[in-house]
PDB file with SEQRES, HELIX, SHEET and CRYST1 records, atoms N, CA, C and O in Angstrom:
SEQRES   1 A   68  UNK UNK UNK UNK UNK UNK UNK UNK UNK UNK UNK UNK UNK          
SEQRES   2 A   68  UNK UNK UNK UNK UNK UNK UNK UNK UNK UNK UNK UNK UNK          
SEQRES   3 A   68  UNK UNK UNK UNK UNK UNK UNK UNK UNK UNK UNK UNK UNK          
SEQRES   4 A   68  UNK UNK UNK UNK UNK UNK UNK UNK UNK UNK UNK UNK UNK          
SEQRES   5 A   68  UNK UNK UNK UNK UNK UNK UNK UNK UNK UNK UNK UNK UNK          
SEQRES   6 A   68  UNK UNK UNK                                                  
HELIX    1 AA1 UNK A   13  UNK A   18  1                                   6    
HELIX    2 AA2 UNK A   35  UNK A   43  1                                   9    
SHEET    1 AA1 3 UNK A  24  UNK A  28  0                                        
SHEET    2 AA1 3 UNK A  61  UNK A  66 -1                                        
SHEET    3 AA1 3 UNK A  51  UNK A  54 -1                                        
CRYST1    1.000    1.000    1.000  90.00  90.00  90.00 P 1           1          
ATOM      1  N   UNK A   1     150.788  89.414 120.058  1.00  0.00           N  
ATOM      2  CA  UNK A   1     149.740  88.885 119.211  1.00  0.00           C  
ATOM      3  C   UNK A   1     150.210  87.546 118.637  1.00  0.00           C  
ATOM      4  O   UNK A   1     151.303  87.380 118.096  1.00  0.00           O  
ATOM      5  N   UNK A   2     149.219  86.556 118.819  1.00  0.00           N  
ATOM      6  CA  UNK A   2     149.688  84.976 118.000  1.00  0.00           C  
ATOM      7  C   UNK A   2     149.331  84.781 116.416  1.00  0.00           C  
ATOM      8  O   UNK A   2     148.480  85.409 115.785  1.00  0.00           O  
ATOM      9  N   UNK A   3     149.932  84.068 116.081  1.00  0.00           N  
ATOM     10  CA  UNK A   3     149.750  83.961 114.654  1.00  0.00           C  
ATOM     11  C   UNK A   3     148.994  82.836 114.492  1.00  0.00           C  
ATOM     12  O   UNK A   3     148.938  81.863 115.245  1.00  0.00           O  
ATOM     13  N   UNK A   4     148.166  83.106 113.019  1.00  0.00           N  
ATOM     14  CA  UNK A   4     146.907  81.806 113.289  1.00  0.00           C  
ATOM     15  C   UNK A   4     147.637  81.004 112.177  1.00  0.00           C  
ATOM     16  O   UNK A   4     147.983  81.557 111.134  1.00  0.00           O  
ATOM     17  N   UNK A   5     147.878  79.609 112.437  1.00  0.00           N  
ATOM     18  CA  UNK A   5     147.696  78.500 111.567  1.00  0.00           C  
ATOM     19  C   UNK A   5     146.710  78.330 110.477  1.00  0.00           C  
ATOM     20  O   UNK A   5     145.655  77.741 110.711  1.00  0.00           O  
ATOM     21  N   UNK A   6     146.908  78.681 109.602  1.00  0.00           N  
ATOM     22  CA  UNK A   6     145.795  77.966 108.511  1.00  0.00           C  
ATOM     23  C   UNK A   6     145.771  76.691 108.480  1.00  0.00           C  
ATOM     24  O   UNK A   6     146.830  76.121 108.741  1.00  0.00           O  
ATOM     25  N   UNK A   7     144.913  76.105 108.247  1.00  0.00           N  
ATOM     26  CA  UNK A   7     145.119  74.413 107.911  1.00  0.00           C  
ATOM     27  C   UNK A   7     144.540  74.696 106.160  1.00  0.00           C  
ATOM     28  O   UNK A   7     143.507  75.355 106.043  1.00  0.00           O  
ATOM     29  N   UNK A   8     145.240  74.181 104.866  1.00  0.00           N  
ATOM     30  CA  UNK A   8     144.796  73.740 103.866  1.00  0.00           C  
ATOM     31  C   UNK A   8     144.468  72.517 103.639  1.00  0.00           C  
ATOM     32  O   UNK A   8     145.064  71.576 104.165  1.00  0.00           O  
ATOM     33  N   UNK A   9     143.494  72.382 102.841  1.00  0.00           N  
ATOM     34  CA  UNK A   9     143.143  70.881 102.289  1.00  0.00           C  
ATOM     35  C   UNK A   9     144.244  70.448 100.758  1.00  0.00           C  
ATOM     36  O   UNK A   9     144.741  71.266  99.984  1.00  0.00           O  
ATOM     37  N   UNK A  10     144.343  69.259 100.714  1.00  0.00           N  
ATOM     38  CA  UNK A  10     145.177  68.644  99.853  1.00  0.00           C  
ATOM     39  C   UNK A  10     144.281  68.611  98.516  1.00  0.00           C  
ATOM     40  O   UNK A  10     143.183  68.065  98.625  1.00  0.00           O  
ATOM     41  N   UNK A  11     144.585  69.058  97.469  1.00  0.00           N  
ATOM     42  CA  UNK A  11     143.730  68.611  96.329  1.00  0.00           C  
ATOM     43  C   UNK A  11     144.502  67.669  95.669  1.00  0.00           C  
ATOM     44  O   UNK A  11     145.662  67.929  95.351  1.00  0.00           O  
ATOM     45  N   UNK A  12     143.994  66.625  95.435  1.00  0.00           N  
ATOM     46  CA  UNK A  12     144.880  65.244  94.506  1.00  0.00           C  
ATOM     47  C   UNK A  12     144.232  66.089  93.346  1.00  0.00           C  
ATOM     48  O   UNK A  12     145.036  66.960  93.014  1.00  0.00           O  
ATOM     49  N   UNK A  13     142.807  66.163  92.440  1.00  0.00           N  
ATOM     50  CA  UNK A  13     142.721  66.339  91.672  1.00  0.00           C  
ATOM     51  C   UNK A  13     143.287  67.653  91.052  1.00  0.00           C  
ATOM     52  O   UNK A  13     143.744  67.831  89.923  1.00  0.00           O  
ATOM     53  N   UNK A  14     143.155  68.416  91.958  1.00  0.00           N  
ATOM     54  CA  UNK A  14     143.888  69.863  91.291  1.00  0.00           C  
ATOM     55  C   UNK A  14     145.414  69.825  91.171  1.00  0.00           C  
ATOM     56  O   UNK A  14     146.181  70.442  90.432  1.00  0.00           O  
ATOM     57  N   UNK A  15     145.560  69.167  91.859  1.00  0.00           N  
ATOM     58  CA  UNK A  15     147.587  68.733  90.990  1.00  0.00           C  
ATOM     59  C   UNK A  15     147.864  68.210  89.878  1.00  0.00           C  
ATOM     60  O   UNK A  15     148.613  68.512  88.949  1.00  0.00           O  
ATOM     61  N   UNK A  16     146.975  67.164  90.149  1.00  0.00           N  
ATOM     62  CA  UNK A  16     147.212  66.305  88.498  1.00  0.00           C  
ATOM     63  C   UNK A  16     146.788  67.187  87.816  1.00  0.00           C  
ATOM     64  O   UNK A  16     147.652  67.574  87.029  1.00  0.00           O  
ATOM     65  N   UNK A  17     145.730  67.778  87.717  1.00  0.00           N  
ATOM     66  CA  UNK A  17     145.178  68.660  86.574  1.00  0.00           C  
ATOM     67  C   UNK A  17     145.760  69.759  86.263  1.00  0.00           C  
ATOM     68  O   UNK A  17     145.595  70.264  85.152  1.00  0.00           O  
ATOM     69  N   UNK A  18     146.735  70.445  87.442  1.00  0.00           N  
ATOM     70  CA  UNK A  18     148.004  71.505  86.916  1.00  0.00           C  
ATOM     71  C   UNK A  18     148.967  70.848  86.269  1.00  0.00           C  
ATOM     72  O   UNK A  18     149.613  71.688  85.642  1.00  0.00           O  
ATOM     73  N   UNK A  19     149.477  69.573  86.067  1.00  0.00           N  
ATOM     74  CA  UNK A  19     150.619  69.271  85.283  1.00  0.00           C  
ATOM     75  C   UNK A  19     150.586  69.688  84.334  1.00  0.00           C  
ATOM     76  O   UNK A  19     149.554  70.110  83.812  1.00  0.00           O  
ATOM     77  N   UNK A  20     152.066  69.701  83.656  1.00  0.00           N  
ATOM     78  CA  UNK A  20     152.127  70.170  82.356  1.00  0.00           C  
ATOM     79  C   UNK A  20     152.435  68.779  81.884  1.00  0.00           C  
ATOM     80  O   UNK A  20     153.058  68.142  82.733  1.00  0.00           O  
ATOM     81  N   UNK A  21     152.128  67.983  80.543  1.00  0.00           N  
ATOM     82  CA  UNK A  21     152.581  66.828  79.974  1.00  0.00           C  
ATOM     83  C   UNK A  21     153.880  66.853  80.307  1.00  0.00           C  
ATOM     84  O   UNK A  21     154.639  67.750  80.674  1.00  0.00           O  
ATOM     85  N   UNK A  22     154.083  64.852  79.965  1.00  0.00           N  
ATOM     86  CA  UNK A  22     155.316  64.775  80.137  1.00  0.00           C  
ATOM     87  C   UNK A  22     155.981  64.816  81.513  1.00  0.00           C  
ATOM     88  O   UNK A  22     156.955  64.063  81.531  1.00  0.00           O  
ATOM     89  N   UNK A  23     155.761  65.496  82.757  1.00  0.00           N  
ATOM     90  CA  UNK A  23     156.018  65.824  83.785  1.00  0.00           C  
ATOM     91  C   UNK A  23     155.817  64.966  84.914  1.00  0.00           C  
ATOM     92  O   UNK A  23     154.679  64.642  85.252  1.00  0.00           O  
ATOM     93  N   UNK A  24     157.086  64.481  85.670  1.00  0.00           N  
ATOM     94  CA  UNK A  24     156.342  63.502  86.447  1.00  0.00           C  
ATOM     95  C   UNK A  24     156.505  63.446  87.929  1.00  0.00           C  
ATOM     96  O   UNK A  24     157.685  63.374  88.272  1.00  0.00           O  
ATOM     97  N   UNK A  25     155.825  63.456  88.686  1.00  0.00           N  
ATOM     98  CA  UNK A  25     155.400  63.730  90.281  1.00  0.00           C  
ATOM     99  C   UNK A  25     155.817  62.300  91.300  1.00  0.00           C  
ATOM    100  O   UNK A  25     155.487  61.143  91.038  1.00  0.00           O  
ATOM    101  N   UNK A  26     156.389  62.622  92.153  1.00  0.00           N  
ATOM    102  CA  UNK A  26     156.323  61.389  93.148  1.00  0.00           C  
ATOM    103  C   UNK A  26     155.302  61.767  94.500  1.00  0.00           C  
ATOM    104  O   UNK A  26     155.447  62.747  95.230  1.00  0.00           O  
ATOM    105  N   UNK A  27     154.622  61.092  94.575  1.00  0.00           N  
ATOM    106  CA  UNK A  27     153.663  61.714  95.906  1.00  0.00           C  
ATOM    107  C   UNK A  27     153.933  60.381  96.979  1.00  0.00           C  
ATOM    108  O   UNK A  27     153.845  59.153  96.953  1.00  0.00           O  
ATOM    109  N   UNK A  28     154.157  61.011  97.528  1.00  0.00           N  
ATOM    110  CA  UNK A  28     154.090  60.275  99.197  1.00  0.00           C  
ATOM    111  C   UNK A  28     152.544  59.221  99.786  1.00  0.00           C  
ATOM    112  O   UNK A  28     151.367  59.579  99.824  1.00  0.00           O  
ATOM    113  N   UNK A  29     153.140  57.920 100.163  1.00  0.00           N  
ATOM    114  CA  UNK A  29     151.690  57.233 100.079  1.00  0.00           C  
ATOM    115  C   UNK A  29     151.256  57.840 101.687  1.00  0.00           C  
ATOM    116  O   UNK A  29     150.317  57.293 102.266  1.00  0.00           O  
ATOM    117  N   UNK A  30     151.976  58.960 102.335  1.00  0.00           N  
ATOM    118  CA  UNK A  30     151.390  59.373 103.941  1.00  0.00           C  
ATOM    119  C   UNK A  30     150.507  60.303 103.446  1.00  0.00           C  
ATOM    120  O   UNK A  30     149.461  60.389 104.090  1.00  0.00           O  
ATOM    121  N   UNK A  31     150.673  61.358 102.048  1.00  0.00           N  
ATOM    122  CA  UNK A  31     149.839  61.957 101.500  1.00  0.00           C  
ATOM    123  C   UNK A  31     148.307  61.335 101.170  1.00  0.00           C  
ATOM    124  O   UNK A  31     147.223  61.480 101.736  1.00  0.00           O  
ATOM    125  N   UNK A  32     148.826  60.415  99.738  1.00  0.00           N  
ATOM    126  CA  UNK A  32     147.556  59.786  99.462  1.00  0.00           C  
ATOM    127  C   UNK A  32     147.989  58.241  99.367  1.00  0.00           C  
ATOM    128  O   UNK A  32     149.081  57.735  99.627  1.00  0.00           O  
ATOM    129  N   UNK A  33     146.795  57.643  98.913  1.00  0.00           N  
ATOM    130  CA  UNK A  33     147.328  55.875  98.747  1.00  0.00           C  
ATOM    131  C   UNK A  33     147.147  56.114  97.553  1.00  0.00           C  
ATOM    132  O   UNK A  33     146.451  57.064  97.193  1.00  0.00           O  
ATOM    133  N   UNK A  34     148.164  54.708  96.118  1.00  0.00           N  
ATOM    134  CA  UNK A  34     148.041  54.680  95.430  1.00  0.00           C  
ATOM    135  C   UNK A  34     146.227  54.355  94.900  1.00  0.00           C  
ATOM    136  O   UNK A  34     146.024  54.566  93.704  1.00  0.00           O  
ATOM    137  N   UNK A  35     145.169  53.940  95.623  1.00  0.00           N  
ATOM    138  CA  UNK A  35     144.445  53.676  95.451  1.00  0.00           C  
ATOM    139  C   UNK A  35     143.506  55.032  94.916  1.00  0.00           C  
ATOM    140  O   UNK A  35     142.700  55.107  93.988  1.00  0.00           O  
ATOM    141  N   UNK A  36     143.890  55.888  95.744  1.00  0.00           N  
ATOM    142  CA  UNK A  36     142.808  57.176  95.303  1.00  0.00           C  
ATOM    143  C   UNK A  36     143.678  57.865  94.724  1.00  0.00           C  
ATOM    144  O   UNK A  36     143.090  58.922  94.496  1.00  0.00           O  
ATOM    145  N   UNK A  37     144.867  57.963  94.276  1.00  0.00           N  
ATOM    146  CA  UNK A  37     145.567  58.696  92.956  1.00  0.00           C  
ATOM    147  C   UNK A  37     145.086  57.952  91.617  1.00  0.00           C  
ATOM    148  O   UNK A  37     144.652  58.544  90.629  1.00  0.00           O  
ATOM    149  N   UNK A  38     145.201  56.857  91.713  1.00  0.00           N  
ATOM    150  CA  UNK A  38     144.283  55.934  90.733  1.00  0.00           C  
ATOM    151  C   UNK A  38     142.813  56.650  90.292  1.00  0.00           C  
ATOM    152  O   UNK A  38     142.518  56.995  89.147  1.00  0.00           O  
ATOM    153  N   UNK A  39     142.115  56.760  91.291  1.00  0.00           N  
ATOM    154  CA  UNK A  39     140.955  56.685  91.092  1.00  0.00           C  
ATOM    155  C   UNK A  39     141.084  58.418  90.803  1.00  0.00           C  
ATOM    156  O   UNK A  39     140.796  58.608  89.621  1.00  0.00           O  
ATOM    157  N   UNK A  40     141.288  59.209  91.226  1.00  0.00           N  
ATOM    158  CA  UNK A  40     141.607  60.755  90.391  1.00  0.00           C  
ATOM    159  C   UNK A  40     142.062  60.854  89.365  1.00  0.00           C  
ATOM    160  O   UNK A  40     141.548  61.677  88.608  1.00  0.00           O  
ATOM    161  N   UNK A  41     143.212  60.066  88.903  1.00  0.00           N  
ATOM    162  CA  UNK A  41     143.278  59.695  87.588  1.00  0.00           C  
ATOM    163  C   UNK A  41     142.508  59.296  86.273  1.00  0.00           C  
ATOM    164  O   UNK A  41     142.717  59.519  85.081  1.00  0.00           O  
ATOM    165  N   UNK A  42     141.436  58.548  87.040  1.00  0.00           N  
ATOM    166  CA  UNK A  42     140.082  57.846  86.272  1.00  0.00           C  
ATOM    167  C   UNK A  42     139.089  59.457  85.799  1.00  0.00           C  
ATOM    168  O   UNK A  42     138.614  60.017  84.812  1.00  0.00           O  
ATOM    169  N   UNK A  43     139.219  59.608  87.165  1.00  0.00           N  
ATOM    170  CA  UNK A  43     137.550  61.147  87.021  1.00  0.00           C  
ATOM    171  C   UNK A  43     138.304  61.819  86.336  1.00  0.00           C  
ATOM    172  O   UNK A  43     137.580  62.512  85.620  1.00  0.00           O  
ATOM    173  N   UNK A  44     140.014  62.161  85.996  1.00  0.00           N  
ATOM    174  CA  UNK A  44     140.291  63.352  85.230  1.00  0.00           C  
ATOM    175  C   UNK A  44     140.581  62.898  83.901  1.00  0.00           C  
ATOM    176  O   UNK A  44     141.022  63.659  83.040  1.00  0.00           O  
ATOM    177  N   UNK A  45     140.311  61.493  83.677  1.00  0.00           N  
ATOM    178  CA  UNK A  45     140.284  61.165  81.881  1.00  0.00           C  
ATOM    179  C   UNK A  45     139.015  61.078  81.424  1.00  0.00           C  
ATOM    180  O   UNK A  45     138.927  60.646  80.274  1.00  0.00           O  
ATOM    181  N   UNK A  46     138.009  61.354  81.969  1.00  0.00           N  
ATOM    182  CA  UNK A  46     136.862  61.484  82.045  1.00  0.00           C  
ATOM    183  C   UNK A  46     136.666  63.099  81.165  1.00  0.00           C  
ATOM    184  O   UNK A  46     135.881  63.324  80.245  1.00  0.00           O  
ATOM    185  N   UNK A  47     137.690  64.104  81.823  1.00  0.00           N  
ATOM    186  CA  UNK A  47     137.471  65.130  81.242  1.00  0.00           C  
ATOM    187  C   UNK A  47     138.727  65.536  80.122  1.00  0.00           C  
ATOM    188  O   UNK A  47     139.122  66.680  79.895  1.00  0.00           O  
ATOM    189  N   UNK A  48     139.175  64.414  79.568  1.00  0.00           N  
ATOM    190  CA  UNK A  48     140.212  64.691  78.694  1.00  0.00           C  
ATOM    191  C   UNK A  48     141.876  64.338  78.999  1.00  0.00           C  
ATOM    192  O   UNK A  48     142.609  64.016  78.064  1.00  0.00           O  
ATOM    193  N   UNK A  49     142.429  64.445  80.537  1.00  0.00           N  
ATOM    194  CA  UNK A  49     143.345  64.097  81.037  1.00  0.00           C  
ATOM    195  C   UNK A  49     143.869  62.791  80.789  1.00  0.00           C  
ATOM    196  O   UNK A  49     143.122  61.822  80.656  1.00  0.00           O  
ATOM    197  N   UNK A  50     145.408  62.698  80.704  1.00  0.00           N  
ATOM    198  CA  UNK A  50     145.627  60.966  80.481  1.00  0.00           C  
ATOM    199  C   UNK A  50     146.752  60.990  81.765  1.00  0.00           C  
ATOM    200  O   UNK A  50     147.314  62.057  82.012  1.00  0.00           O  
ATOM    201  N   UNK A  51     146.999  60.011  82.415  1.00  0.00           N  
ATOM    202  CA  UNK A  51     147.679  59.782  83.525  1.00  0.00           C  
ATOM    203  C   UNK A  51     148.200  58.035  83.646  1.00  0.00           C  
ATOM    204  O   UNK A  51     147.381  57.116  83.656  1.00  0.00           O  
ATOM    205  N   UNK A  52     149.644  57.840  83.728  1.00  0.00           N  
ATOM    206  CA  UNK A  52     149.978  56.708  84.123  1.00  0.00           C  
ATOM    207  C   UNK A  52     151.018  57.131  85.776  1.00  0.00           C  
ATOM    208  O   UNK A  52     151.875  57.972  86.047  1.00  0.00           O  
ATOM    209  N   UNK A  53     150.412  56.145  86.447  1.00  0.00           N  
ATOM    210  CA  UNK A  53     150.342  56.103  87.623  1.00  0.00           C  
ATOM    211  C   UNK A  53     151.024  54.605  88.106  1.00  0.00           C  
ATOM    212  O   UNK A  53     150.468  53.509  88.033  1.00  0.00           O  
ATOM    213  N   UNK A  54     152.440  54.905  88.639  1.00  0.00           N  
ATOM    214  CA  UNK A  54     152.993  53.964  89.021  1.00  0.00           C  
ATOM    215  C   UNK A  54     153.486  53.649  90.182  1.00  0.00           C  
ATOM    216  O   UNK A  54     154.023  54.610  90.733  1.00  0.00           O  
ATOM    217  N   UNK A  55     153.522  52.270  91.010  1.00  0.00           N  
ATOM    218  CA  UNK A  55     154.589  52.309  92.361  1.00  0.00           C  
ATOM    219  C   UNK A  55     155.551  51.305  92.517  1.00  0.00           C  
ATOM    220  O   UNK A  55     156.046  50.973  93.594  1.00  0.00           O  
ATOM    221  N   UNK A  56     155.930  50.594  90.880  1.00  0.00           N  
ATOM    222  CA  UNK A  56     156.606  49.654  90.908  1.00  0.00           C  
ATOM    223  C   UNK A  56     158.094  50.061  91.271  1.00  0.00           C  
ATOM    224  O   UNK A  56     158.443  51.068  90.656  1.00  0.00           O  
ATOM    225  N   UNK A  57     158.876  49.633  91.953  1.00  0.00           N  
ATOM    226  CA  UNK A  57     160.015  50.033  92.468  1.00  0.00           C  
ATOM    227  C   UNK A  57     160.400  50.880  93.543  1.00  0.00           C  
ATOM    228  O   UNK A  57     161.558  51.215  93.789  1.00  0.00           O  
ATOM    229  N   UNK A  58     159.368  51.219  94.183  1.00  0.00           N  
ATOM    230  CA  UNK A  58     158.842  52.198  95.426  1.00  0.00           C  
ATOM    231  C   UNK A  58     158.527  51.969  96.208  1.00  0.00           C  
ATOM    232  O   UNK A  58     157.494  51.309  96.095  1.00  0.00           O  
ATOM    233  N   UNK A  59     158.919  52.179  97.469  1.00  0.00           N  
ATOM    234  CA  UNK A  59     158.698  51.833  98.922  1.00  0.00           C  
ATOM    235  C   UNK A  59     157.453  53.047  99.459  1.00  0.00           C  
ATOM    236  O   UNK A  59     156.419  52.502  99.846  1.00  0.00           O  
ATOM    237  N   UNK A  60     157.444  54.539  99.519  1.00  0.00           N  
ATOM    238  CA  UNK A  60     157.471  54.988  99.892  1.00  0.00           C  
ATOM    239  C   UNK A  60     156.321  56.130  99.014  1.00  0.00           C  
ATOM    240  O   UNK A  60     155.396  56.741  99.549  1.00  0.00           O  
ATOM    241  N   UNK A  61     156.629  56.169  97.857  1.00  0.00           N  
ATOM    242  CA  UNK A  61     156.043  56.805  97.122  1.00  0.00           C  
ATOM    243  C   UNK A  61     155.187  56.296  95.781  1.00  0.00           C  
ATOM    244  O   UNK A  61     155.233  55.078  95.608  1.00  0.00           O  
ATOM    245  N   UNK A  62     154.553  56.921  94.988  1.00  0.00           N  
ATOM    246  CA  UNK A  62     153.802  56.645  93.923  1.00  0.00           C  
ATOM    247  C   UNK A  62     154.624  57.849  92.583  1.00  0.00           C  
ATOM    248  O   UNK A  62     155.015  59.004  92.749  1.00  0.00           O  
ATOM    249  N   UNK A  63     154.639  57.273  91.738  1.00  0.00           N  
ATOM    250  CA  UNK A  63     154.989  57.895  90.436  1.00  0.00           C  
ATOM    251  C   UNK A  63     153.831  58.264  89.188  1.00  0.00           C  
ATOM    252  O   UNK A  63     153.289  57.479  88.409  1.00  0.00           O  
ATOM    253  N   UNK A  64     153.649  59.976  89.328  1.00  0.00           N  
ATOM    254  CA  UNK A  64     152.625  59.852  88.279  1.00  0.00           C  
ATOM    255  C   UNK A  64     153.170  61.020  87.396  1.00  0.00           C  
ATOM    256  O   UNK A  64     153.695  62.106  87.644  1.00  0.00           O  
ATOM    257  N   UNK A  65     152.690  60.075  85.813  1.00  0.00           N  
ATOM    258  CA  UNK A  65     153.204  60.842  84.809  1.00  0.00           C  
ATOM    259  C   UNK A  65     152.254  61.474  84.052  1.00  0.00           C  
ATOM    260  O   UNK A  65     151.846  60.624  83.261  1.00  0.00           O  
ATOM    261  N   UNK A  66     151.548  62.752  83.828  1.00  0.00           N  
ATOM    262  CA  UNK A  66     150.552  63.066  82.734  1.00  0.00           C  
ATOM    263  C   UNK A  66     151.224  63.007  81.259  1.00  0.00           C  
ATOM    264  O   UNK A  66     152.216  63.555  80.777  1.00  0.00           O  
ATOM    265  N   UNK A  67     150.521  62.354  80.890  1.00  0.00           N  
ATOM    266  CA  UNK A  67     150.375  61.647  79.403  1.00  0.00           C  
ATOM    267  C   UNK A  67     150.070  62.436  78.189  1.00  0.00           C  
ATOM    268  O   UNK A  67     150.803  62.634  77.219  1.00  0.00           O  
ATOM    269  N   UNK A  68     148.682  62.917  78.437  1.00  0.00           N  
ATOM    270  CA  UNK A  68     147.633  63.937  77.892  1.00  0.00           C  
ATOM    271  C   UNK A  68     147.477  64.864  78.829  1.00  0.00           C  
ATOM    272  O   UNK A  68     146.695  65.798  78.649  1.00  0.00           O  
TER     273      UNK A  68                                                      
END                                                                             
């Protein structure tokens, strides 16, 4: 008998929104681009969330810190 592959989908917003403050994530830009971690960042301060979102010094990855 073969085993089935699941494929999952990536949630950007449901990560950020599990952080605990203070806590800070490096995500891979093969994952997402800094452009739409940005912009998930935006829709989740919308509902109270605060997020600084960085890639200064980074080749490879993005740095995000929840704030709020």
């Amino acid at each position: 008998m073969e085993t089935t592959n699941f494929v999952t989908k990536k949630s950007l917003i449901g990560t950020l929104a599990n952080m605990s403050v203070k806590e800070v994530i490096e995500i891979n830009i093969k994952d997402f681009k800094e452009y739409s971690i940005r912009n998930a960042a935006i829709k989740l301060k919308k509902k109270g969330y605060l997020f600084s979102v960085s890639s200064a010094g980074r080749i490879d990855t993005t740095a995000v810190m929840r704030l709020k």
